[in-house]
N, C-alpha and C positions, 0 to 999 in steps of 0.2 A: 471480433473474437481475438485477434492478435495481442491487441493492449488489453482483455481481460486476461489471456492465458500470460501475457509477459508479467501483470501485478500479481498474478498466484504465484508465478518462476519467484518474483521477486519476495515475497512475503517468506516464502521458503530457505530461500537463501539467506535473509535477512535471520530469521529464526536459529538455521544451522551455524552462520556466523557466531551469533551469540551462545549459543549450544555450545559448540563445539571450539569457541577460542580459534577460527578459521580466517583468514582472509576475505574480503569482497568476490577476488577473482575466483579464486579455488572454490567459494561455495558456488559463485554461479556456475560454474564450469559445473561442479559437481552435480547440480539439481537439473542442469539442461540435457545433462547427460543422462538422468532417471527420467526427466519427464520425456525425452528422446522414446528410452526402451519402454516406457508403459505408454506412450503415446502413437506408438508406431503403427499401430491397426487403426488406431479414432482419429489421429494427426492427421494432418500435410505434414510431411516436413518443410515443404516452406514456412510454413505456419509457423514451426517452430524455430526456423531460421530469422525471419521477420520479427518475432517475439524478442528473439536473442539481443539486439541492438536497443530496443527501450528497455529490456530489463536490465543490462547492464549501467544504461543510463541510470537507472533509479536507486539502482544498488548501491552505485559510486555517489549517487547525493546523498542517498540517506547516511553512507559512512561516513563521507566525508563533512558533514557539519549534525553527526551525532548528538555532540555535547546542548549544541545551539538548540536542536529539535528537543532534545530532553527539558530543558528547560520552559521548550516554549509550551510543550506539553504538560509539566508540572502548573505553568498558568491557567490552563482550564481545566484541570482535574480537579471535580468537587469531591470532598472527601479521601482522595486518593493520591500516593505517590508513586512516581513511575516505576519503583522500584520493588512496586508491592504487586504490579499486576502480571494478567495473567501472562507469561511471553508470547505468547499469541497472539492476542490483542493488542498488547504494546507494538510490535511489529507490523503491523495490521496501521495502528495509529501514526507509529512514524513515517512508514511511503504515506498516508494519506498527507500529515503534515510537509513532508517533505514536498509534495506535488500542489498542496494548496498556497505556498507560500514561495515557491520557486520552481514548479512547473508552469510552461507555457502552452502545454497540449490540449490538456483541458479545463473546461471551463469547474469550478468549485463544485456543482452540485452533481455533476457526474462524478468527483472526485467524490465525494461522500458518498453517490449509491455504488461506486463499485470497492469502497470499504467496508460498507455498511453486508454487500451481498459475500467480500470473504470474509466476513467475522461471522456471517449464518454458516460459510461453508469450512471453514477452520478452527471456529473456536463454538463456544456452549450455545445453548438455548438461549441467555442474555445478554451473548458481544455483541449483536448486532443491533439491538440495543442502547447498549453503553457506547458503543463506537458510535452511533448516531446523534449521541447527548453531545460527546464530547464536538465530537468537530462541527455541531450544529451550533452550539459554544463559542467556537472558535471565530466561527464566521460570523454570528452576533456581535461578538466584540472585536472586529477588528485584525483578528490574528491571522490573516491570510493577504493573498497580493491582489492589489488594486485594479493593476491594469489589467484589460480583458483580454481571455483566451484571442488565440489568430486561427486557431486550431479547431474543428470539430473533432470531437472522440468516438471512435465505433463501439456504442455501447448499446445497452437496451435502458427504459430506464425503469426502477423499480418501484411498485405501486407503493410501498411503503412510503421511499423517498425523504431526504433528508431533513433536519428540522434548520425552517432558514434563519 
């Protein structure tokens, strides 16, 4: 539950950054600090304490090789550029690229169902989807890291399920 509530912190922030022209730090700060006060009754705060340190993990890679991940993205977008879609999704896309290609946590197809399951819970009827095409794409061709996870991920995994 941790690393799915710390990829939603993240997605959020990610979104607000680009929204809002904000820093890494100050969105995180900012969204951990809402998901705090709406979380307060359904949370742990541990929970959200625990969350706090992989989301910022993910925050800071997805910033800091932005450019890199937009391109890599632009490679297996059919018909689409990154700058056309929804920001939702795109942000949704980047932690996933971000985490398939320089995460060591988890293994790829957990990474695809817990993209696949925030583009059902943040973006339309058809991110989940598109998100599934693309980075099912992605890992077809090549565009992810080789060596295997060390790590198991606390996920569940979703019947849909990624395309390999």
């Amino acid at each position: 539950m941790r690393r799915r509530l710390a990829r939603e912190i993240a997605v959020q922030s990610l979104y607000q950054m680009e929204m809002n022209a904000v820093d890494g730090r100050t969105a995180v700060d900012t969204v951990m600090e809402e998901a705090r006060h709406e979380n307060e009754i359904e949370a742990d705060v541990r929970e959200l304490d625990a969350a706090e340190s992989f989301t910022r993990e993910l925050v800071n890679g997805v910033e800091s090789r932005l450019s890199e991940i937009d391109r890599m993205l632009e490679t297996y977008l059919t018909g689409w550029q990154v700058d056309r879609l929804s920001r939702v999704d795109l942000q949704i896309l980047r932690l996933a690229a971000f985490e398939l290609q320089y995460g060591k946590e988890a293994p790829p197809k957990v990474v695809v169902n817990e993209a696949i399951e925030l583009a059902k819970h943040f973006g339309t009827e058809e991110s989940g989807k598109f998100v599934n095409g693309v980075l099912g794409r992605m890992i077809r061709e090549g565009g992810v890291r080789t060596e295997p996870s060390d790590k198991p991920d606390e996920t569940t995994t979703n019947s849909e399920g990624p395309t390999p």
